[in-house]
C-alpha positions in Angstrom: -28.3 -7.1 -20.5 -29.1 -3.9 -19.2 -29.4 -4.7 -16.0 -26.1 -5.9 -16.0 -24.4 -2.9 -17.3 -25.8 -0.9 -14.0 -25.3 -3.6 -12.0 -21.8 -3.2 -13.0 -21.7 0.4 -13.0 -22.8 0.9 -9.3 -20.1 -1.2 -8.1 -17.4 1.1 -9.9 -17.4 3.8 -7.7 -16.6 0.9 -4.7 -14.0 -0.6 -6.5 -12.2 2.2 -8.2 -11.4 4.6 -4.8 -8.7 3.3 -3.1 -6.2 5.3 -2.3 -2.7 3.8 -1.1 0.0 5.5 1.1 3.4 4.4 1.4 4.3 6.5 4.9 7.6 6.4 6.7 9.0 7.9 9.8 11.7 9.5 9.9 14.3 11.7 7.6 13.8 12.2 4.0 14.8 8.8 1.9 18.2 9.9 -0.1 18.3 11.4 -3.4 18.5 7.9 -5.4 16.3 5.8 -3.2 13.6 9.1 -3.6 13.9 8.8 -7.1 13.7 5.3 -7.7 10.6 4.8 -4.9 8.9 8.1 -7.2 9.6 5.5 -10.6 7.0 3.3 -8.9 4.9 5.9 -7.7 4.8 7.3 -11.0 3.2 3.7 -12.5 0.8 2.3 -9.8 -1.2 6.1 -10.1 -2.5 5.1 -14.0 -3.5 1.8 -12.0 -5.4 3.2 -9.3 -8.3 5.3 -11.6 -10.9 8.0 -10.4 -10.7 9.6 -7.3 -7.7 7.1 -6.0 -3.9 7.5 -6.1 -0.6 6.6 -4.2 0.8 9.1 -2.2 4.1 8.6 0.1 3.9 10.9 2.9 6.9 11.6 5.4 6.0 12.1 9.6 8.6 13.0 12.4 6.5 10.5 14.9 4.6 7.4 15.2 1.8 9.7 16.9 1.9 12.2 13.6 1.3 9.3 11.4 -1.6 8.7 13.7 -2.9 12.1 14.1 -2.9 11.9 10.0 -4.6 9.0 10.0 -7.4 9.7 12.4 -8.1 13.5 10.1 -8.9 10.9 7.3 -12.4 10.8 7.0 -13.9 8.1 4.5 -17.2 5.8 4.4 -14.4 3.1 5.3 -11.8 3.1 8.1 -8.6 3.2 6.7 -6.5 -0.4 6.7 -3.7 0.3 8.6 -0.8 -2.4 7.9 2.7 -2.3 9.6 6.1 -3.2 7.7 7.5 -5.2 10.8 10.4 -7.8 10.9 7.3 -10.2 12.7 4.9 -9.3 9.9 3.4 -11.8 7.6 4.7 -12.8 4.6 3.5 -13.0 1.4 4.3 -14.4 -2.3 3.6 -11.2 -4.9 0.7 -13.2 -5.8 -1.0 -13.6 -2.4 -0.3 -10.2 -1.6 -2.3 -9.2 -4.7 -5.3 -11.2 -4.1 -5.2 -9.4 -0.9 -4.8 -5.9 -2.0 -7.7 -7.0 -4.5 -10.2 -8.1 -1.9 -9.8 -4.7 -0.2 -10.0 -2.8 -2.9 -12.8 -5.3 -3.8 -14.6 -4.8 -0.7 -14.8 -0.8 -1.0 -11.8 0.1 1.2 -11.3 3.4 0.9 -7.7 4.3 2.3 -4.9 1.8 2.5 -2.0 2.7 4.8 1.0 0.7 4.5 3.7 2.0 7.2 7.4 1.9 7.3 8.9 2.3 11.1 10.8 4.5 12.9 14.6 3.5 13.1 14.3 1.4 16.1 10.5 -0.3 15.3 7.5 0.3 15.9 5.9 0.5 19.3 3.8 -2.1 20.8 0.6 0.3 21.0 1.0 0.5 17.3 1.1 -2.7 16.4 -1.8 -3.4 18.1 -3.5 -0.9 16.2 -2.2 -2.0 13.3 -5.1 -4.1 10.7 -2.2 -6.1 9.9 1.6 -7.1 9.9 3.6 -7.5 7.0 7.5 -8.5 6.4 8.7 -8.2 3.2 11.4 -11.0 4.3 13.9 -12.1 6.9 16.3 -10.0 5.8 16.7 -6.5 7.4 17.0 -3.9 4.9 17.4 0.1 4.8 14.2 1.4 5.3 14.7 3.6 2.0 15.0 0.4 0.8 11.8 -0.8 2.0 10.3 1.5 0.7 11.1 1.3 -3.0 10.9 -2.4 -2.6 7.5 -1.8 -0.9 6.4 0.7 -3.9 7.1 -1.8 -6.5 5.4 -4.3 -5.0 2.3 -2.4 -4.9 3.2 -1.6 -8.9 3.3 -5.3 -9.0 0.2 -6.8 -7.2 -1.7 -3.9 -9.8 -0.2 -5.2 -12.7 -1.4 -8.8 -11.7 -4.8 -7.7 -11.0 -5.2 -5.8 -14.6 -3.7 -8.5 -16.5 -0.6 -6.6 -17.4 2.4 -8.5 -18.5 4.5 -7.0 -16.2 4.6 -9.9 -13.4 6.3 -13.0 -15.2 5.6 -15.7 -12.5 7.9 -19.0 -12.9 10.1 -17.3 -15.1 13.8 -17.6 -14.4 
């Protein structure tokens, strides 16, 4: 039994570091997006314990997101995943198993990036870990952002067991 408990205790430094940004290029979102994109901020940081957190930095340029990317040093290399109209996408439960498995697996930085105004570039994509679409839709992306932030607050909430995702319920 005790072997367990340090067993278990080694892992929870791995598991309980992740730190998620939400960046976006481009102007300041508006007032009420801001504030309803901070709502969700606001309830993924109790979810994310220790030394993680959600932050939702702002950069002028594709290459400033970059440059902030490559100062971030970390045993991991940071996951670097692209909001793009040809992204992957995901049911809210899928996309929690896989925040889950990185988070899981030690990750250490997950950046989840929303585009400048007229997409992203090819060089980023291909530097990108990963593409994701939240749907066929375009949207705002001060939209996409919100809509991005509560997913996140979602896929936590299904990993913990909170009652806050009611699946099949219409």
């Amino acid at each position: 039994m005790r072997f367990a408990i340090l067993v278990r205790e080694t892992h929870l430094p791995y598991t309980q570091c992740v730190k998620i940004w939400i960046a976006a290029i481009g102007a300041r979102p508006r007032e009420g997006f801001d504030e309803l994109a901070r709502l969700y901020l606001d309830r993924i940081a109790p979810l994310l314990p220790g030394k993680s957190g959600v932050d939702a930095p702002l950069f002028r340029s594709e290459d400033a997101l970059w440059e902030a990317i490559d100062r971030e040093r970390a045993r991991t290399a940071p996951m670097f995943v692209l909001l793009d109209e040809r992204g992957k996408q995901m049911t809210s439960e899928t996309f929690a198993r896989w925040l889950g498995r990185e988070r899981d697996e030690g990750r250490q930085l997950i950046v989840f990036a929303i585009g400048p105004a007229d997409g992203w570039s090819e060089d980023s994509r291909k530097r990108a870990a990963q593409l994701l679409s939240l749907g066929p839709m375009t949207m705002a992306h001060e939209l996409a952002r919100v809509v991005l932030a509560e997913q996140i607050y979602r896929a936590l909430t299904i990993l913990s067991g909170h009652p806050y995702h009611r699946a099949g319920s219409l």
